[in-house]
DRENDO-1510 file (C-alpha; in Angstrom, 1 decimal, always signed):
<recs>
REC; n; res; u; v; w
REC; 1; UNK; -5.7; +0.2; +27.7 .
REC; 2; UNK; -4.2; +3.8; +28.0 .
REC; 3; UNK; -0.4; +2.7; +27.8 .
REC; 4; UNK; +1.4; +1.7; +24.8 .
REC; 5; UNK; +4.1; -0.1; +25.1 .
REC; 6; UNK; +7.1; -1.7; +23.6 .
REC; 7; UNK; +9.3; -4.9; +24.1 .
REC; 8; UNK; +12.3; -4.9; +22.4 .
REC; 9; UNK; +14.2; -8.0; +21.0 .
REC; 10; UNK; +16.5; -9.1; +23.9 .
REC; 11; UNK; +13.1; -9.3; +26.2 .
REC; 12; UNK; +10.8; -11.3; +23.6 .
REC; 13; UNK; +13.8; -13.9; +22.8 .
REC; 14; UNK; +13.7; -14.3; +26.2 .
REC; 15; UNK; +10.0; -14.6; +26.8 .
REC; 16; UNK; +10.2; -16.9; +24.0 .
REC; 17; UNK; +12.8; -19.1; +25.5 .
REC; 18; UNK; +12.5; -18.8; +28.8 .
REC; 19; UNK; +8.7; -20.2; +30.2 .
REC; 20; UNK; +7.8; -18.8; +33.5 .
REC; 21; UNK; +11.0; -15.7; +33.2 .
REC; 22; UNK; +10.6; -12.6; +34.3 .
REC; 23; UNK; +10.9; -11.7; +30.9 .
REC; 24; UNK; +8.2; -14.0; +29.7 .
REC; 25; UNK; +5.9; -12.6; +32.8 .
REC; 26; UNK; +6.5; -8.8; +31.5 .
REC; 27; UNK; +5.2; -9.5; +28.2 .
REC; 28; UNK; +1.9; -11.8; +29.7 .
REC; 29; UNK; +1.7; -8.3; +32.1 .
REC; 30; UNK; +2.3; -5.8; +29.1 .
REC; 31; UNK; -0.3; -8.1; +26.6 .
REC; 32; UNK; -3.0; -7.9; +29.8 .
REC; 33; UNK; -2.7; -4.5; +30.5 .
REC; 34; UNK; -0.9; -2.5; +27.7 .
REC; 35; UNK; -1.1; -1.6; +23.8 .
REC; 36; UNK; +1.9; -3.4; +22.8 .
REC; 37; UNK; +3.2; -1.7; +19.9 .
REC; 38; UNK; +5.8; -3.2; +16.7 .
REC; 39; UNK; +6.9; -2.2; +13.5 .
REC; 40; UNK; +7.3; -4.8; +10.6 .
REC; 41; UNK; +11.1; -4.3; +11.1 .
REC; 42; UNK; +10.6; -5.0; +14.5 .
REC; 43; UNK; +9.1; -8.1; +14.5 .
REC; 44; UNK; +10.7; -9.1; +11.2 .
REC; 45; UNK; +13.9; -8.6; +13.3 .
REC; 46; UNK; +12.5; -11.1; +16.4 .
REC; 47; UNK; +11.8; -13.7; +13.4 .
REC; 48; UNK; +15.2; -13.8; +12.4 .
REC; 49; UNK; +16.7; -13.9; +15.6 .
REC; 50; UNK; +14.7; -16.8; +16.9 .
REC; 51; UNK; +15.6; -19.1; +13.7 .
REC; 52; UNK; +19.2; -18.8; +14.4 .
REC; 53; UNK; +20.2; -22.5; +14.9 .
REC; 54; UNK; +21.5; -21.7; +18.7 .
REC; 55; UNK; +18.0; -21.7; +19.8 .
REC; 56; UNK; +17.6; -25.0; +19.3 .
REC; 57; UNK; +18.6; -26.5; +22.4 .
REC; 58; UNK; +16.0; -24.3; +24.0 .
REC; 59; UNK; +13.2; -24.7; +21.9 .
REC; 60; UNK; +11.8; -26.3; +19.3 .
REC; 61; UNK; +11.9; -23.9; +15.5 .
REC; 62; UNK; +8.0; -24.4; +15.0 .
REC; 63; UNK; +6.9; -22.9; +18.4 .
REC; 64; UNK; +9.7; -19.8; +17.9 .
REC; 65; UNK; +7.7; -19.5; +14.5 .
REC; 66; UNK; +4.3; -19.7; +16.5 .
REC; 67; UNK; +5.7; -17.5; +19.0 .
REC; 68; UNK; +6.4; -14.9; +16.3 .
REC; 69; UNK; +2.9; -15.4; +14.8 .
REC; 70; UNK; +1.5; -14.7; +18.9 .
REC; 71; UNK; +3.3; -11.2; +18.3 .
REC; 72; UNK; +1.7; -10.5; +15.0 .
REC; 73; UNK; -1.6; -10.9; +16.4 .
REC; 74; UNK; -1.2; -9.3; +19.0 .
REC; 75; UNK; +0.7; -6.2; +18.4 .
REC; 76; UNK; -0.4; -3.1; +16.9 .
REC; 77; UNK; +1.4; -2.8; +14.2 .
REC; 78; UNK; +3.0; +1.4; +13.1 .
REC; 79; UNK; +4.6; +2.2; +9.7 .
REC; 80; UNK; +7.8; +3.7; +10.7 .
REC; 81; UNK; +9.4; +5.4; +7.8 .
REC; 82; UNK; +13.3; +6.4; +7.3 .
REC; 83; UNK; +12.9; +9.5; +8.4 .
REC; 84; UNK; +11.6; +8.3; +11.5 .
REC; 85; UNK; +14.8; +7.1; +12.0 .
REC; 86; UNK; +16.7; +10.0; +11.0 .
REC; 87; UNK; +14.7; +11.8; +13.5 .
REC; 88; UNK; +16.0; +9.7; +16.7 .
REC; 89; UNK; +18.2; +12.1; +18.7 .
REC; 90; UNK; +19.8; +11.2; +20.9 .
REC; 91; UNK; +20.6; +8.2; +19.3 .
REC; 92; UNK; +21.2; +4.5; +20.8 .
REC; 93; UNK; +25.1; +4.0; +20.6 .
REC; 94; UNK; +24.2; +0.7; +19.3 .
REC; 95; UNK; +23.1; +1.9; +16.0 .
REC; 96; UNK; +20.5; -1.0; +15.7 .
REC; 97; UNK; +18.6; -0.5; +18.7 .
REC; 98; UNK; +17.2; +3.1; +16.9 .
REC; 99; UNK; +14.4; +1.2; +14.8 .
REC; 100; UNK; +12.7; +0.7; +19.2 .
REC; 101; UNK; +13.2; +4.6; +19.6 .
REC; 102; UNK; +11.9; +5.3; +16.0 .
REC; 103; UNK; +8.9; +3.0; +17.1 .
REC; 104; UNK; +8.7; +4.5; +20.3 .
REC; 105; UNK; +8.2; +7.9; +18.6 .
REC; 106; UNK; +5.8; +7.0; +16.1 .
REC; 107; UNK; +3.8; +4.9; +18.3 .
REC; 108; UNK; +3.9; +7.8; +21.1 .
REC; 109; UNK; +4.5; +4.9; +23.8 .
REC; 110; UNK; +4.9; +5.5; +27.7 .
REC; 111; UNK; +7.6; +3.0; +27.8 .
REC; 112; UNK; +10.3; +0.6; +26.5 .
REC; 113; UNK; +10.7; -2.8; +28.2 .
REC; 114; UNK; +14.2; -3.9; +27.3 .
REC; 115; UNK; +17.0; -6.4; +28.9 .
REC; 116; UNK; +19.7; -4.2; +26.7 .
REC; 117; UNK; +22.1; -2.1; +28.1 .
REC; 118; UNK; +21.9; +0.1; +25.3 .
REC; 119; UNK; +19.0; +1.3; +25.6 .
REC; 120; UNK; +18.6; +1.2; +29.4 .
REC; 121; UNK; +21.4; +3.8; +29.8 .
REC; 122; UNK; +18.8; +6.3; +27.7 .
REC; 123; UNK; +16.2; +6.2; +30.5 .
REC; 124; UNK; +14.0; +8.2; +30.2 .
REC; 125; UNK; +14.4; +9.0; +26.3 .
REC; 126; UNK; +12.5; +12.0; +25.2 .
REC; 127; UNK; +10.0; +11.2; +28.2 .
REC; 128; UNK; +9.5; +7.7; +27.4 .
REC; 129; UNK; +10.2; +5.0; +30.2 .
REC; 130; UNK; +12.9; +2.6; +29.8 .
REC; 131; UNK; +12.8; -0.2; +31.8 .
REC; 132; UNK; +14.1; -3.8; +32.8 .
REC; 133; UNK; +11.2; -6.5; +32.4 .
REC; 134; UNK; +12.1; -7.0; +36.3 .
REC; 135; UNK; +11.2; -3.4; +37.0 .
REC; 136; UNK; +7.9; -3.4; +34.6 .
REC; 137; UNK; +6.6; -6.0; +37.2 .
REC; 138; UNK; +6.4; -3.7; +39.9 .
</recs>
C-alpha cells in the first residue's frame, strides 16, 4: 500500500449509515487498497457524531459504536499537534474541517475523500487530491 489516504466525517457517517453507498464502497475500496490515515481528534470527532440521537432511525447505537471501533483498528493513527493546525494555509472556510488538512499534512496523504463542500472546493490542496467518494471509485 503506497497511498495514504483520508476519509473525512461526512463520508464515514455515511459509510456507516448507508450499507451498500457509494460512500460505504469508497471506504471498503480505500481499507483494500490504501493507508487510511486518522488522528485521535478525527476519529474522536466520527464517535460523537454517530451517537447523536438522529441516527437512530438508521441504525442501531451499538453497531455506530462498533463501526467506530472498525476505524480504530484499522486506521493508522498520526499525532497532529496545534501547530499543525496553525500551519494549514490556505485554510478550509469551515474552520472545523482544518483538523483533515492538518491530518493530511502530517500524514503526507495523496488524497482526501470527502462528501463536504468545504473541502471539495480546495481541490487539490497543497498537492493533495480531494475527491468525492463517487470519483475515488473510478
Amino acid at each position: 500500500m503506497s497511498r495514504r489516504a483520508i476519509l473525512d466525517i461526512s463520508t464515514l457517517v455515511s459509510a456507516a449509515l448507508r450499507t451498500g453507498s457509494i460512500p460505504e464502497q469508497a471506504l471498503m475500496k480505500a481499507l483494500r487498497t490504501c493507508e487510511v490515515c486518522a488522528s485521535a481528534e478525527t476519529l474522536d470527532e466520527l464517535a460523537r457524531v454517530l451517537e447523536r440521537k438522529k441516527f437512530d432511525r438508521y441504525l442501531d447505537r451499538e453497531s455506530r459504536r462498533a463501526f467506530v471501533a472498525l476505524m480504530r483498528r484499522h486506521a493508522r493513527l498520526f499525532d497532529v499537534q496545534e501547530a499543525d493546525s496553525k500551519a494549514v494555509d490556505p485554510p478550509c472556510r469551515d474552520p472545523k474541517d482544518n483538523l483533515f488538512l492538518a491530518l493530511a499534512l502530517v500524514a503526507e496523504v495523496d488524497l482526501l475523500v470527502s462528501s463536504d463542500e468545504d473541502l471539495l472546493v480546495l481541490h487539490p490542496w497543497r498537492s493533495i487530491a480531494i475527491v468525492t467518494p463517487a470519483e475515488f471509485l473510478k
